[in-house]
N, C-alpha and C positions, 0 to 999 in steps of 0.2 A: 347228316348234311347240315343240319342246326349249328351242332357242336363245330364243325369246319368255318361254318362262315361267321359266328364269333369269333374264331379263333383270327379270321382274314381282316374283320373289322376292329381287332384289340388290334394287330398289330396295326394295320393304318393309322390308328390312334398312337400311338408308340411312336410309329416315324413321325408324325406331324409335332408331334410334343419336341420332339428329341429337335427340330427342325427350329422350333419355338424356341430352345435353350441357346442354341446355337448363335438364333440373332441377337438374343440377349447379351449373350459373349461378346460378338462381334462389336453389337452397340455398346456397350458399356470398354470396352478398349480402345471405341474413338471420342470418351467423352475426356478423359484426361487432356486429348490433343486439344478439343476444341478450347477450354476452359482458357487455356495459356494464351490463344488467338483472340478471343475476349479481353485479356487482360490487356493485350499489347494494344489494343485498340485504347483504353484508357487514360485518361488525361483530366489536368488540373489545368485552373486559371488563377496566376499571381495575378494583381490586380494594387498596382503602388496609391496609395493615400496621401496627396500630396500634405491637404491641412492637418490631419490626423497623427501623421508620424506613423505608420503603421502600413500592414500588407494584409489584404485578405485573400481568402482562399476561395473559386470557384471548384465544384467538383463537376466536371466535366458530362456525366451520365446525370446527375437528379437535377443540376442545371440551379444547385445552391449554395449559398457559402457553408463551408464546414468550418473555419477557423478565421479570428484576423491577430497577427500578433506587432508589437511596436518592432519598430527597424531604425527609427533616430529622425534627426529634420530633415523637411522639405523631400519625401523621396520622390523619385519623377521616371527619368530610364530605369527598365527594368527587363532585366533578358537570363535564358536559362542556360546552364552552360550545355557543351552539345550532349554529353553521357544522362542529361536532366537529374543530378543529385545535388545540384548548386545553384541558387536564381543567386544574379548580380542585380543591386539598385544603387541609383546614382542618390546620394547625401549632400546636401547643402544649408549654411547655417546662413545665405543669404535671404534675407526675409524676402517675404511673398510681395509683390505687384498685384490691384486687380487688373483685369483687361484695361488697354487703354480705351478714349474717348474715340469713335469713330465722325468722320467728316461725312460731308454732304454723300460723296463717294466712296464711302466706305474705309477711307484708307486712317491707321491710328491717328491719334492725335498725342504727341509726346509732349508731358507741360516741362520737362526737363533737357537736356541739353547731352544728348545721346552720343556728341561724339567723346564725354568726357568716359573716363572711367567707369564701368556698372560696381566699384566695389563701394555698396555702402558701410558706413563706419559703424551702422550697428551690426555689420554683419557678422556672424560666430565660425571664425573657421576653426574652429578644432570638429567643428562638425561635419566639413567636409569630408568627402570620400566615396567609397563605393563599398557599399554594404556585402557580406558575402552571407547566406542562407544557405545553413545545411536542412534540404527538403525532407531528408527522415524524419528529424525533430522539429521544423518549423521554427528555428531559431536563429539571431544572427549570431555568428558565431567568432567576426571579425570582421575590422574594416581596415580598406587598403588606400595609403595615400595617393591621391590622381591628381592633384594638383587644384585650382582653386574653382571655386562653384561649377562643381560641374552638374552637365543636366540631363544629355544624352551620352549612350557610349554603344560601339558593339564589340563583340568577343573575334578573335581570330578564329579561321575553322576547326582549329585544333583546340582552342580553347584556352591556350597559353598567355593567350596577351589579351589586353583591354583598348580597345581605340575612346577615345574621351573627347569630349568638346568641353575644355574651359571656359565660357560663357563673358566673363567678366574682364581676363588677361588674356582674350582674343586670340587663344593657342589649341591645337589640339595634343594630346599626348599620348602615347605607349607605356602601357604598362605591363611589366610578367608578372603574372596574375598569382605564382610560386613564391618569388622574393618581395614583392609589392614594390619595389624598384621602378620608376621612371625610366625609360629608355630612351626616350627621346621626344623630344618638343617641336612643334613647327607652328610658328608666328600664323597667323592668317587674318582677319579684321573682325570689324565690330560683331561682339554677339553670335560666334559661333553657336550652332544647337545639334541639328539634324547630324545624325553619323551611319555610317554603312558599309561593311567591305563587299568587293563586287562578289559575284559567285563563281569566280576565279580565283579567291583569296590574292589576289593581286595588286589592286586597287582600293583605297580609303576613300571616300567620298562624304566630304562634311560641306553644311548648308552656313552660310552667315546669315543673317535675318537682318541687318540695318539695312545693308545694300543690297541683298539680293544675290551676293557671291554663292557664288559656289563651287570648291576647288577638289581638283582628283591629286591624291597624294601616293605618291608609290611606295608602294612598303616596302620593296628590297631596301631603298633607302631614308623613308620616310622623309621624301622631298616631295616640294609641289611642282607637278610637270602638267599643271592646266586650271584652266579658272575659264569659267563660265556666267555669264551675267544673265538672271533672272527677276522675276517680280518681286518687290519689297516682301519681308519677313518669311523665307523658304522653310518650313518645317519637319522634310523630313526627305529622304530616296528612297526610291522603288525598283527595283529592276526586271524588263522585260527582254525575250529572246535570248534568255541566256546570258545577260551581261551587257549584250550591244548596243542596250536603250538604257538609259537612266531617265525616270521621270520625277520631277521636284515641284510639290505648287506652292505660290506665293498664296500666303493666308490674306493679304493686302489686294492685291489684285482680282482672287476668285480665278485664278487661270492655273492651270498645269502645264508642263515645259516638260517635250521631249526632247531630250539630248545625244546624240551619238559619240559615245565611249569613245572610240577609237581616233575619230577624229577633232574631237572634243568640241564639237558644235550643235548648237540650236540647231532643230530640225522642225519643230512643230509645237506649235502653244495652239491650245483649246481653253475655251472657258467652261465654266463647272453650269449649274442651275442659279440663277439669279440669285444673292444672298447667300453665297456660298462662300466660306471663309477655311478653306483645305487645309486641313493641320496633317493628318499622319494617310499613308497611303500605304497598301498592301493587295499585293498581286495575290491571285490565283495557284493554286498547287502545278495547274497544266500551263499557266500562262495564259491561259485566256481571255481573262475577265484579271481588272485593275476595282479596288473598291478606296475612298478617299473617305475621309470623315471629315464633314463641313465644317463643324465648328457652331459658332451663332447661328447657320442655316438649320442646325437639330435634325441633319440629315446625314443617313450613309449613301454618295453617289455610286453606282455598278456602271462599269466604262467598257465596255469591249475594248481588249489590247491589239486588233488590227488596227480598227476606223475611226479610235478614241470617242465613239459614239455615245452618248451619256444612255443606259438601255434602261436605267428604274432609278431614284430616289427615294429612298427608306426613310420613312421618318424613324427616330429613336427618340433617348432624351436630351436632355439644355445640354448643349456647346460641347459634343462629342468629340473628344478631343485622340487617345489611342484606339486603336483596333486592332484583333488576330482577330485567324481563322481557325477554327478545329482544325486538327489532322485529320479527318475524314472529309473536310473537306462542307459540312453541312451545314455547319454555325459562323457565323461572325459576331464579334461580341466588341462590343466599343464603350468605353470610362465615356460616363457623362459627367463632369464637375459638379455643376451648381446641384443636379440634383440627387449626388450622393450615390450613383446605380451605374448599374453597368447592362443594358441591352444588350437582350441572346435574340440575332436576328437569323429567321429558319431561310439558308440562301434556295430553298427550293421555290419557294412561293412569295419568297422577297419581302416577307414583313417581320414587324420585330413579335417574338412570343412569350414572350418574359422579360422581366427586370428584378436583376437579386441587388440589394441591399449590399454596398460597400461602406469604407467608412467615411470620411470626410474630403471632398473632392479629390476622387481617382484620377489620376493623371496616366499611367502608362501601366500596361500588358503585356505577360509573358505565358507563354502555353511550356506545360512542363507533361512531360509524357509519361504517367506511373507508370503503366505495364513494360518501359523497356531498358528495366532496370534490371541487370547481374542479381 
C-alpha cells in the first residue's frame, strides 16, 4: 500500500510540475507582445533653443535630457512630421527682441514704429528657413527655403507641405516639403506668427499679433475666406469639438476668444487669472480640458472646454512660453525662456515635478513618438 501511494503522490507531483512548465510557456510567448506595446508607448521631447542655436532632447520615460545638438539661428516652431522620423524647426537670422516694456495695463509698449517693416538691416537671411532633423541621427540634415523670418509653421496631415508665417513680409506661405518649392503666398498684415490646420485638413488658420487678426485661409486654394478680430498680439490656435471652435488668446489683453469656424465669428471671450499673458494653447487628447501657458504670469492655466471655467493654475517656471502633452495623456511639459528648463507638470495632481535643463531660452515643442517607427 506504501509503494502505491508514492507512486499516486509522484505522480501528482508530475502533473503539477508539468502544469508549472506549461505557464512558463504560455508566460514567456506573451512577453514578446507585451515588450512592442511598451515601446509604442515611448516618446521624446524636441525642445527648440531659441538663444542657443540648438535643439535638445527630452526622453520621455526618465523625464531627462539625453542629447542637445546645433540646428542654426534663432529656432522657434518646431513640429514632427506625422511618421515621427523628421522634427521641422522654424530658422531665422533676424536678431532677437527682448519682451517689450509693458503699460499701467499690461499692454506692450513698442519704442519703434510698428507699422514700418520688421526687417532689420542687420538681419542674416541666408539664415532663414526651416530646418529638417533626421531623428535617427539627431542631426540637421537640410534646410528648406520658406520665405523670410519665419517663426511659426504647421505640416499638412500628410506631411507634404509646410504652412509658414512670414513675420516680417506679413505673408504666409506653402511649401512641398519634397522639392522645397514655394507654392503659394497670401499677403495677410502685420506680424503674422501663430499657424494651424483645422483637423479637417481644410482650413489654415494664422494669428497676426499688431492688430489682433486673425484669418482662415482655404487650402484648396490658398485664399483668405475670413478674418476675424481679436485682442492685441494672438499667439497661437487651438481647436475644440472637432474643428468647430477655434480658440486664440491675445497675450495683450489676458483673454482667450472663442470663435465659430463655420461661421466665422466671435462667440465667447473669457479672461485668464490676473496677470496672465497667454502665449501658446493646447487641448486635451478627449477634448476636454484646454491648457494655455501664461507667459509673465509663470503659470500653466487648465480651462474646462464646456464652461471655459479656469479649474487650476500651475505654477512652472519664468514666462512659459510653448507646451505639449505626452501621448498618454499624463505630462504637460512647457519651455520656460529666462530660466533655461522646461517644466514636466504631472496633469494628475496638477503640479509641476520636475525641471530638466535645456539650452539657452527654449522657445517651442514637439513630441516625437519612438516606439512608432517601421
Amino acid at each position: 500500500m506504501r509503494e502505491q501511494g508514492d507512486y499516486v503522490v509522484a505522480m501528482s507531483e508530475a502533473k503539477q510540475t508539468s502544469k508549472r512548465m506549461l505557464f512558463a510557456i504560455a508566460l514567456a510567448a506573451l512577453l514578446p507582445m507585451s515588450a512592442p506595446a511598451r515601446a509604442a508607448d515611448s516618446y521624446q521631447i524636441y525642445v527648440s533653443n531659441e538663444r542657443s542655436g540648438d535643439v535638445t532632447v527630452i526622453d520621455g520615460a526618465s523625464l531627462k535630457a539625453v542629447a542637445t545638438f546645433p540646428v542654426g539661428k534663432r529656432p522657434r516652431g518646431i513640429h514632427a512630421s506625422p511618421d515621427g522620423k523628421t522634427v521641422y524647426v522654424a530658422l531665422s537670422g533676424t536678431p532677437i527682441e527682448g519682451p517689450p516694456e509693458l503699460d499701467a495695463q499690461g499692454n506692450p509698449v513698442f519704442k519703434r514704429d510698428k507699422d514700418d517693416d520688421d526687417d532689420d538691416v542687420d538681419a542674416d537671411k541666408t539664415a532663414d528657413g526651416v530646418g529638417v532633423v533626421d531623428v535617427a541621427t539627431r542631426k540637421l540634415v537640410k534646410k528648406i527655403a520658406v520665405g523670410s523670418d519665419p517663426e511659426e509653421f504647421d505640416l499638412s496631415q500628410d506631411g507634404r507641405r509646410l504652412y509658414v508665417s512670414n513675420e516680417d513680409v506679413k505673408t504666409a506661405s506653402a511649401v512641398d516639403v519634397a522639392n522645397g518649392k514655394v507654392e503659394s503666398i497670401v499677403p495677410l498684415t502685420q506680424e503674422p506668427e501663430g499657424v494651424a490646420v483645422s483637423p479637417d485638413g481644410k482650413t489654415l488658420v494664422v494669428t497676426c499679433e499688431t492688430g489682433g487678426d486673425v484669418f482662415f485661409i482655404d487650402l484648396a486654394t490658398f485664399k483668405v475666406k475670413g478674418h476675424v478680430k481679436v485682442g492685441p498680439r494672438p499667439r497661437s490656435v487651438a481647436f475644440l469639438e472637432g474643428g468647430k471652435l477655434a480658440v486664440v488668446p491675445s497675450e495683450s489683453a489676458g483673454n482667450l476668444y472663442v470663435i465659430d469656424t463655420a461661421q466665422l465669428e466671435l462667440v465667447k471671450t473669457f479672461a485668464l487669472p490676473k496677470g496672465s499673458r497667454p502665449m501658446r494653447l493646447r487641448a486635451s487628447a478627449d477634448g476636454s480640458k484646454l491648457y494655455a501657458s501664461t507667459g509673465r504670469g509663470g503659470t500653466v492655466a487648465v480651462i474646462d472646454a464646456k464652461s471655459f471655467a479656469v479649474l487650476a493654475n500651475i505654477a512652472v517656471g519664468k514666462r512659459p512660453w510653448g507646451i505639449v502633452l505626452s501621448p498618454d495623456g499624463k505630462y504637460l511639459f512647457s519651455a520656460n525662456g529666462p530660466s533655461n528648463d522646461v517644466s514636466v507638470v504631472d496633469l494628475a495632481s496638477n503640479r509641476e515635478i520636475a525641471k530638466v535643463k535645456a539650452g539657452d531660452s527654449p522657445w517651442g515643442l514637439a513630441v516625437v513618438k519612438t516606439g512608432a517607427k517601421d
